[in-house]
PATIDO-262583 format. One record per residue (C-alpha): residue number from 0; y, x, z; residue in three letters. Coordinates in Angstrom, 1 decimal, padded with zeros to 4 digits. Example, Ala and Ser with C-alpha at 12.3 -4.5 7.8 and 13.67 -1.06 7.14 Angstrom:
REC  num   north    east      up  residuo
REC    0  -004.5   012.3   007.8      ALA
REC    1  -001.1   013.7   007.1      SER
This chain:
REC  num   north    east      up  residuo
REC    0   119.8  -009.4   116.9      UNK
REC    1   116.4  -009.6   118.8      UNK
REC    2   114.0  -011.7   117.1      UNK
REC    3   110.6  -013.8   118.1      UNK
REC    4   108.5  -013.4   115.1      UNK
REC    5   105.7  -015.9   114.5      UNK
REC    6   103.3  -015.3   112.3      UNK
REC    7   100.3  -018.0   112.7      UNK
REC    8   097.9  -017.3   110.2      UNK
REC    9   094.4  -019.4   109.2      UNK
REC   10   092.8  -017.1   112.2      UNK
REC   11   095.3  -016.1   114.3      UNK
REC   12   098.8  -015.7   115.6      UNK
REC   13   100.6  -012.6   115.7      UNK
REC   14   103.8  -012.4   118.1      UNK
REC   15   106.2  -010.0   118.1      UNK
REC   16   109.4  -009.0   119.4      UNK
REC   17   111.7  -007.0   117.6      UNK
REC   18   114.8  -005.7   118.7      UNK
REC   19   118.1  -005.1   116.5      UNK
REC   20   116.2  -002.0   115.4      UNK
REC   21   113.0  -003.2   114.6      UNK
REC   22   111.2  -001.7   117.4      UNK
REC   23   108.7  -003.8   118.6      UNK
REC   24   110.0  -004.3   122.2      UNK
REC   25   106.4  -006.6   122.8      UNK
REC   26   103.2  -007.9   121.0      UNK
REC   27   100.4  -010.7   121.3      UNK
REC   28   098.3  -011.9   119.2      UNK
REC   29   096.3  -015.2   119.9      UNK
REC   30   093.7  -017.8   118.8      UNK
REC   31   095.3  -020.9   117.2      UNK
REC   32   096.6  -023.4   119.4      UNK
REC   33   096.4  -020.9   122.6      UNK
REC   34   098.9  -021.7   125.3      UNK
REC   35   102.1  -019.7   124.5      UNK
REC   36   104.5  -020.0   127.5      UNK
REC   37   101.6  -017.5   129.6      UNK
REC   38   102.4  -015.0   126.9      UNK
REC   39   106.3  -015.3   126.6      UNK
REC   40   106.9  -016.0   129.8      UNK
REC   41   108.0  -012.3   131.4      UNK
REC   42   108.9  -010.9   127.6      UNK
REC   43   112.7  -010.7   127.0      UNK
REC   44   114.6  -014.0   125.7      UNK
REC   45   115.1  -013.4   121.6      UNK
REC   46   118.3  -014.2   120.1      UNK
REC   47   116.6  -016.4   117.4      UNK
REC   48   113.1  -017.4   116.3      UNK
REC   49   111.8  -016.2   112.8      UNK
REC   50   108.7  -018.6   111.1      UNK
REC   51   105.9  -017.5   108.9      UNK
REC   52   105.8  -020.8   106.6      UNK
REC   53   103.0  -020.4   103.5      UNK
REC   54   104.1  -023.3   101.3      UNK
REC   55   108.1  -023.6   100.4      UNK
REC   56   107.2  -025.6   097.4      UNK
REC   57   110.0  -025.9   094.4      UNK
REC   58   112.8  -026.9   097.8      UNK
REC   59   112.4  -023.8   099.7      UNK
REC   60   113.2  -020.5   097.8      UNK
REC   61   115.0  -018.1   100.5      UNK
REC   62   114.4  -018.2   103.9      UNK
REC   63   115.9  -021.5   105.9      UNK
REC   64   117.5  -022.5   108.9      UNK
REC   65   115.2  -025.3   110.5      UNK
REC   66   116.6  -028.7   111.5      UNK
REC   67   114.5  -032.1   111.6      UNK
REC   68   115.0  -032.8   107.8      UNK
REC   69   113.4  -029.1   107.2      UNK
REC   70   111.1  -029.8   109.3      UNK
REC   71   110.0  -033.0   107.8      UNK
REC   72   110.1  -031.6   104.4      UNK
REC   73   107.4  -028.7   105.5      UNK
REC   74   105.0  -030.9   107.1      UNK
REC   75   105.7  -032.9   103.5      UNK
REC   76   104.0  -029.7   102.2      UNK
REC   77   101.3  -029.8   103.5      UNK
REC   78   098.5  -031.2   101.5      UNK
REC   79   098.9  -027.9   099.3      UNK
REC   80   098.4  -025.7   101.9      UNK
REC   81   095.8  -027.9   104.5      UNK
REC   82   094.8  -024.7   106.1      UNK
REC   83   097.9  -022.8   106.7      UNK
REC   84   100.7  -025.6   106.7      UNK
REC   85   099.6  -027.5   109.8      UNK
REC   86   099.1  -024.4   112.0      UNK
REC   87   102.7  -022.7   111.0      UNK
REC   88   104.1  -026.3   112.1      UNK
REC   89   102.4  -026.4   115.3      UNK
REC   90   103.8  -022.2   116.1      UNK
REC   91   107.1  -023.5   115.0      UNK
REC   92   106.6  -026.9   117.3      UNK
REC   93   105.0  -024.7   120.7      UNK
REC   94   107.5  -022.1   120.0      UNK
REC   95   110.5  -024.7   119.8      UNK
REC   96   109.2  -026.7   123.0      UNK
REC   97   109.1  -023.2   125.1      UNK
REC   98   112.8  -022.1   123.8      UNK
REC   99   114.6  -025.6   122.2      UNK
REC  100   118.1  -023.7   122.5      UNK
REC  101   117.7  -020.7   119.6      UNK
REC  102   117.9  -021.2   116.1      UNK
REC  103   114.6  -020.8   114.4      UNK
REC  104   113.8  -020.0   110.5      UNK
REC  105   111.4  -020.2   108.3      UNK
REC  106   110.3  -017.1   106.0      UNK
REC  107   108.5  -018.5   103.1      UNK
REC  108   105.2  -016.8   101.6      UNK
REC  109   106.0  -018.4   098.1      UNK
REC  110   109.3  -017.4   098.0      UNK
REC  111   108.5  -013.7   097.2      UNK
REC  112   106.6  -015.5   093.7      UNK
REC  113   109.8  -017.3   092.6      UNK
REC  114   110.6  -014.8   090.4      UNK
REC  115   107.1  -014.9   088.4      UNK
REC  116   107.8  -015.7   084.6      UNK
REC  117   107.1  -019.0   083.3      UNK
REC  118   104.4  -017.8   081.4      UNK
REC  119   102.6  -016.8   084.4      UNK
REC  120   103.7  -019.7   086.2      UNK
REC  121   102.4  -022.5   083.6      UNK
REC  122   099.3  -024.3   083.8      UNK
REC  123   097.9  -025.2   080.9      UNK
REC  124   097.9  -029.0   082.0      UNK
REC  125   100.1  -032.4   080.6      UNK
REC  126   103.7  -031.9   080.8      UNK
REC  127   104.2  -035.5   083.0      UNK
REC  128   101.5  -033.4   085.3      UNK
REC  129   103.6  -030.6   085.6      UNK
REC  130   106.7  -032.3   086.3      UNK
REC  131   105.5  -035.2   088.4      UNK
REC  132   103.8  -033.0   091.1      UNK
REC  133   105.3  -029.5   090.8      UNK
REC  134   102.1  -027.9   089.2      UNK
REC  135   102.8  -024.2   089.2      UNK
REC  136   101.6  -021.2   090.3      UNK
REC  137   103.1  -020.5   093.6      UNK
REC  138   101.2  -017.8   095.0      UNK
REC  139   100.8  -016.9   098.4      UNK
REC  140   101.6  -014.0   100.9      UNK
REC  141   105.0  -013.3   099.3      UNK
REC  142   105.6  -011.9   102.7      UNK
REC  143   103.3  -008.9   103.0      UNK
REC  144   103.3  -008.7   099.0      UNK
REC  145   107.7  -007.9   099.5      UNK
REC  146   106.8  -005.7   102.4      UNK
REC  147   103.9  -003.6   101.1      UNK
REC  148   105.6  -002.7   097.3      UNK
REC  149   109.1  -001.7   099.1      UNK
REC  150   107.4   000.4   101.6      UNK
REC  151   105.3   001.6   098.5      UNK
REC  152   108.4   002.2   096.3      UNK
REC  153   110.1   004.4   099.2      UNK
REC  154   107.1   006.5   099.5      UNK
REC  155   106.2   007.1   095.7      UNK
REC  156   109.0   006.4   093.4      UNK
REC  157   107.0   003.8   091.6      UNK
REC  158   108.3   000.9   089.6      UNK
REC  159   105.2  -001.1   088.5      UNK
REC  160   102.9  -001.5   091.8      UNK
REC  161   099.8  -003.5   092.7      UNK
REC  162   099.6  -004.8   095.8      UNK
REC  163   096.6  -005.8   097.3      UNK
REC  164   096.4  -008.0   100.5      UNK
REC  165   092.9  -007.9   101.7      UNK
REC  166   092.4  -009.8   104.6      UNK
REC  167   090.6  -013.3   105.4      UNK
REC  168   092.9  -014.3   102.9      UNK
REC  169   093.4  -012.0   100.3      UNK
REC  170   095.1  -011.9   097.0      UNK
REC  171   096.9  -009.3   094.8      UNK
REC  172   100.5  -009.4   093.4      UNK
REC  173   101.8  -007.1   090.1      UNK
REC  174   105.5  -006.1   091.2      UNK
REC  175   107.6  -004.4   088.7      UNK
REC  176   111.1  -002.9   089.7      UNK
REC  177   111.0  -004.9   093.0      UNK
REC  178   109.9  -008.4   091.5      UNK
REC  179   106.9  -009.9   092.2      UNK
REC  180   105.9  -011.0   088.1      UNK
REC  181   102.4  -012.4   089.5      UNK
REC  182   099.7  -013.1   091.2      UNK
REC  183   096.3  -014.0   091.9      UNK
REC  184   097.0  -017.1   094.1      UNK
REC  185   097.9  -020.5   092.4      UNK
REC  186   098.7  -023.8   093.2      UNK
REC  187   096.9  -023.4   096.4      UNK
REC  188   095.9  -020.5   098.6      UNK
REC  189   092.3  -020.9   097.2      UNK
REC  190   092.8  -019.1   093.7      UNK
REC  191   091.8  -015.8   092.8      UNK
REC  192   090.1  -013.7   094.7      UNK
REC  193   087.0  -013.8   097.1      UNK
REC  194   087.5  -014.0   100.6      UNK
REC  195   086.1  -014.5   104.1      UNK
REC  196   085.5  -018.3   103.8      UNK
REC  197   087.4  -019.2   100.6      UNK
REC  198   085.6  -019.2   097.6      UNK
REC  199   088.7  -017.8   095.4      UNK
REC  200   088.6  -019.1   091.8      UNK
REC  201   085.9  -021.1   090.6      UNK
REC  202   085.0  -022.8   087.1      UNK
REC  203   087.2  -026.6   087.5      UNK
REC  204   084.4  -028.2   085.5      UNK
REC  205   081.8  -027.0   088.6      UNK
REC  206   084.3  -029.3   090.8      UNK
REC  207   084.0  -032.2   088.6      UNK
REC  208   080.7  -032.1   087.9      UNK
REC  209   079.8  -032.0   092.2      UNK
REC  210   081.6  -034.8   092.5      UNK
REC  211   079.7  -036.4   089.0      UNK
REC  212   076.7  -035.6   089.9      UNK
REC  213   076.0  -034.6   093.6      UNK
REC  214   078.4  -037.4   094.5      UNK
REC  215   080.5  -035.4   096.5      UNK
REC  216   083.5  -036.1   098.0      UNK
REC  217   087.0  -034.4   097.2      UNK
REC  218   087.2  -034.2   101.1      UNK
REC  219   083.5  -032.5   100.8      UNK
REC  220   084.1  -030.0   098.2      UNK
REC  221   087.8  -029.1   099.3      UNK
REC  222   085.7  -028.1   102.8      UNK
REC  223   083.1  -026.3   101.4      UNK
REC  224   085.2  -024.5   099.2      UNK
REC  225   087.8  -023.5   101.7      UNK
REC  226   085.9  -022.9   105.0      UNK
REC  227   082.3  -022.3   103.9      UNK
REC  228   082.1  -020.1   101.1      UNK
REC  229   083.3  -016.5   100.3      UNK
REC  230   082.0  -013.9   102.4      UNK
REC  231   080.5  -016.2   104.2      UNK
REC  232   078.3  -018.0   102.5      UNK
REC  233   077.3  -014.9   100.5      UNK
REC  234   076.4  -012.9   102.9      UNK
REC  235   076.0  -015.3   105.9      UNK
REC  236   079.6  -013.4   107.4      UNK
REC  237   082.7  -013.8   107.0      UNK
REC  238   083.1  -010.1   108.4      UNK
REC  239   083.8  -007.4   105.9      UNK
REC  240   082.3  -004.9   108.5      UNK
REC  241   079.3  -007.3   109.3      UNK
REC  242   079.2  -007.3   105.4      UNK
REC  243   079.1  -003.6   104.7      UNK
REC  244   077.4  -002.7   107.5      UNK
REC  245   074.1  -005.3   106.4      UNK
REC  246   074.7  -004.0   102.7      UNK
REC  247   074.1   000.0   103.8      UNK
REC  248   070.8  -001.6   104.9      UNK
REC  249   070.0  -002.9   101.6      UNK
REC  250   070.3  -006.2   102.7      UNK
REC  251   070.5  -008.0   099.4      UNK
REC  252   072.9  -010.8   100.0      UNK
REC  253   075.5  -008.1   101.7      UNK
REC  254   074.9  -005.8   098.9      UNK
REC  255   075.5  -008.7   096.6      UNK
REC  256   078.7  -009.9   098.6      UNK
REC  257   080.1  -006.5   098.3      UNK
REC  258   079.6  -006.4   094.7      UNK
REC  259   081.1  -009.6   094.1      UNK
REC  260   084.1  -008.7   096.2      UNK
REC  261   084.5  -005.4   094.5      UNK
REC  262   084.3  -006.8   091.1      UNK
REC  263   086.8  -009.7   091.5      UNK
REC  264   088.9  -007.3   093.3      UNK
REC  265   089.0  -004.5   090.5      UNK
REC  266   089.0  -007.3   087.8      UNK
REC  267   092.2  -008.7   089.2      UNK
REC  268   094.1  -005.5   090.0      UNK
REC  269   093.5  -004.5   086.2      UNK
REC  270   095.3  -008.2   085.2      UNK
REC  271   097.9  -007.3   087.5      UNK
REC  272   098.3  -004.1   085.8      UNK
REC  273   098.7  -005.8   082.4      UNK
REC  274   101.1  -007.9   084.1      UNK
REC  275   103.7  -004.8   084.8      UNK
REC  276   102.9  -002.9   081.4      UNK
REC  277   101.0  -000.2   083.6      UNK
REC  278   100.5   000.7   087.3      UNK
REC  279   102.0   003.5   088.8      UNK
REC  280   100.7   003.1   092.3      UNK
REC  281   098.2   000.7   093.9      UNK
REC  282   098.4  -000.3   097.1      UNK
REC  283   096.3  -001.7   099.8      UNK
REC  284   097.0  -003.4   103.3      UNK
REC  285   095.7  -006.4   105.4      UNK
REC  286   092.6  -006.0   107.6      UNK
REC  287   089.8  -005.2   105.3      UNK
REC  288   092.7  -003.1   102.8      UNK
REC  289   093.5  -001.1   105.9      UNK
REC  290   090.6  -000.6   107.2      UNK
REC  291   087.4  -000.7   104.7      UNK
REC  292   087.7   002.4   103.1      UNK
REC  293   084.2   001.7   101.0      UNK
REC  294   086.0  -000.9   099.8      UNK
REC  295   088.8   000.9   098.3      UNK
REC  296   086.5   003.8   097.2      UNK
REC  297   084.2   001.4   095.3      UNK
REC  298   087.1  -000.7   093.7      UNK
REC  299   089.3   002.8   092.6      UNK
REC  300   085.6   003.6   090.9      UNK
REC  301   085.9   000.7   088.8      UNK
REC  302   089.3   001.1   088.3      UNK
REC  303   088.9   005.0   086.6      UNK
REC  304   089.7   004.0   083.5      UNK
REC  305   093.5   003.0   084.7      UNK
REC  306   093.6   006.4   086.2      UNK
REC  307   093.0   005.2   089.8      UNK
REC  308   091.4   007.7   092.3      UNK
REC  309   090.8   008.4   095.7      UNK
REC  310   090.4   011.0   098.1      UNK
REC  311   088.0   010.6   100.6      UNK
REC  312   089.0   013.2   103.0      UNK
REC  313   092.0   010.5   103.5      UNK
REC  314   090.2   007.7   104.1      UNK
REC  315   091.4   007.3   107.8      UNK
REC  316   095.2   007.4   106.2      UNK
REC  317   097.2   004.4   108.1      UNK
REC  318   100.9   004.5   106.3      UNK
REC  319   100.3   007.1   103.2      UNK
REC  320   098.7   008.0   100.3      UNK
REC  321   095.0   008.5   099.4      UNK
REC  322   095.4   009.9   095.7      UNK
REC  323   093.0   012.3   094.6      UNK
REC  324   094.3   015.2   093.3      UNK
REC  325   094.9   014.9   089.4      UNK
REC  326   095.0   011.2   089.7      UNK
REC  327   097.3   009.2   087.9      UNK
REC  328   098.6   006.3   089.8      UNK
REC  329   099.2   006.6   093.2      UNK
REC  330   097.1   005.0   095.5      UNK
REC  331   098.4   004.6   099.0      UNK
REC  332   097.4   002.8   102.2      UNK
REC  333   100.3   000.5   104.1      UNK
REC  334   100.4  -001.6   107.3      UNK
REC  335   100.9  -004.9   107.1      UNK
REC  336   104.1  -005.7   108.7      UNK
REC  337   105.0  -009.4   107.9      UNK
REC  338   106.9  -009.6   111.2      UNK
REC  339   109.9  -006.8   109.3      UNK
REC  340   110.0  -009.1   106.6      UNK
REC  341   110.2  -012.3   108.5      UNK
REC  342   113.0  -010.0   110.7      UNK
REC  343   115.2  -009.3   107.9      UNK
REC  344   114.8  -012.9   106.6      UNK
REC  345   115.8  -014.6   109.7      UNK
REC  346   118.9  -012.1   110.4      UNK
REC  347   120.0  -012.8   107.1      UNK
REC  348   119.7  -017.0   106.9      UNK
REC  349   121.3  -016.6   110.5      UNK
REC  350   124.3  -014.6   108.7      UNK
């Protein structure tokens, strides 16, 4: 089966074409809300359409056949995912326009964190909370999370794995025996770690008391928080090579970014460890976890005492490991390839 995989993501939309092999027969990728019939027009007619969806809520588990109720139900979602939601419906509404006869899905980026234990899942809030508006952690990026730790587990052996998606999103998953058992995302996308314009997890009580006190607005602070902070307001960039490249200046607020990116990151990948009773191999992917090599050198630093190590000789490694020798756990470098995962999903809902 040859499936059109759309992946729209906060800053960009990644098309691809695989055939029933997984090659990828064509490629694009594209600003938000470009024109999509100039760029599938002379590419091969897919046999279905698979959908990178963020939010599935507590409805959407597996991956989903889309009809009008579906699709109703997802746009339902949206207020938890107001960065992500609204441009995977409007891939899955251009895309469905351009080819209205093939069955399209939707591969969830929660779904991957269904499996989290309660304990992990729970917020600390009131119970009628909880159960009135589906307060849980959901997590996000279940899709490169499922990707990255089986393409890990082939190449190492490992059972317990850290995952770490670093990209203008970024967030870190503990996976033990295949299972994602958590995460750094929550509710919403904007938990956890920092990012390029996401603020990752801040103190609740600095929300309440902008809003006290400032006289801020929810729709104020939810922008701020989302769009203008991170990287960005850091270090006036939300480029992790802008970023790294001011900091080897000694520009202070890059060298301060980078710190504060480094020391989240390693904090969090040491929870995740906790989470799977140990790490056996740690693994990076996304834009900046491909790519930023200083990035992974400086956080396996702070990581020593877990064991963690790299080589630098192997930092231009694109699908492999980076261990130094004598290392403990595994540390290894992976491609993000959402668009196999959304493959397999689709070909399997379709089944």
């Amino acid at each position: 089966m040859r499936v059109l995989v759309v992946n729209a993501g906060s800053s960009s939309v990644k098309l691809r074409l695989l055939g029933p092999d997984d090659d990828v027969e064509q490629s694009a990728d594209t600003e938000p809300g470009a024109e999509l019939e100039g760029v599938l027009r002379d590419w091969p007619v897919p046999d279905a359409v698979g959908h990178r969806v963020v939010h599935g809520g507590t409805r959407f588990t597996d991956p989903v056949v889309i009809d009008a109720a579906v699709r109703k139900e997802l746009e339902d979602l949206t207020a938890l995912a107001p960065l992500h939601q609204p441009k995977s419906l409007a891939g899955l509404d251009a895309v469905t326009a351009l080819l209205p006869d093939l069955p399209a899905v939707a591969c969830f980026d929660t779904a991957f964190h269904t499996s989290i234990p309660e304990a992990a899942a729970t917020y600390a809030v009131p119970k009628q909370w909880r159960e009135r508006y589906a307060i849980r952690r959901y997590g996000f990026h279940g899709l490169s999370h499922a990707w990255c730790s089986a393409r890990v587990a082939e190449l190492t052996g490992a059972r317990r794995i850290v995952t770490a998606h670093l990209g203008a999103g970024a967030s870190l998953a503990a996976v033990l025996d295949g299972r994602s058992v958590d995460t750094t995302m929550g509710f919403t996308p904007l938990e956890g770690l920092v990012m390029a314009t996401r603020s990752g997890t801040v103190d609740p009580g600095l929300v309440l008391w902008l809003e006290e006190h400032e006289h801020l607005s929810p729709h104020e602070i939810a922008e701020t928080l989302e769009k203008r902070s991170g990287l960005a307001a850091l270090a006036g960039t939300p480029d992790m090579r802008e970023v790294l490249a001011a900091a080897a200046r000694d520009e202070p607020d890059a060298v301060l970014a980078r710190d504060a990116y480094v020391h989240r990151l390693a904090a969090g990948i040491a929870s995740m460890a906790a989470a799977t009773g140990g790490i056996g191999a740690l693994a990076f992917t996304g834009g900046v976890g491909e790519h930023a090599g200083e990035i992974r050198t400086r956080t396996a630093q702070r990581l020593a005492f877990l064991g963690v190590a790299v080589d630098p000789a192997l930092d231009d490694t694109v699908d492999g490991e980076i261990t130094a020798a004598g290392a403990a756990v595994r540390t290894v470098v992976v491609p993000a390839r959402e668009d196999l995962e959304i493959a397999r999903g689709t070909r399997a809902a379709l089944r």
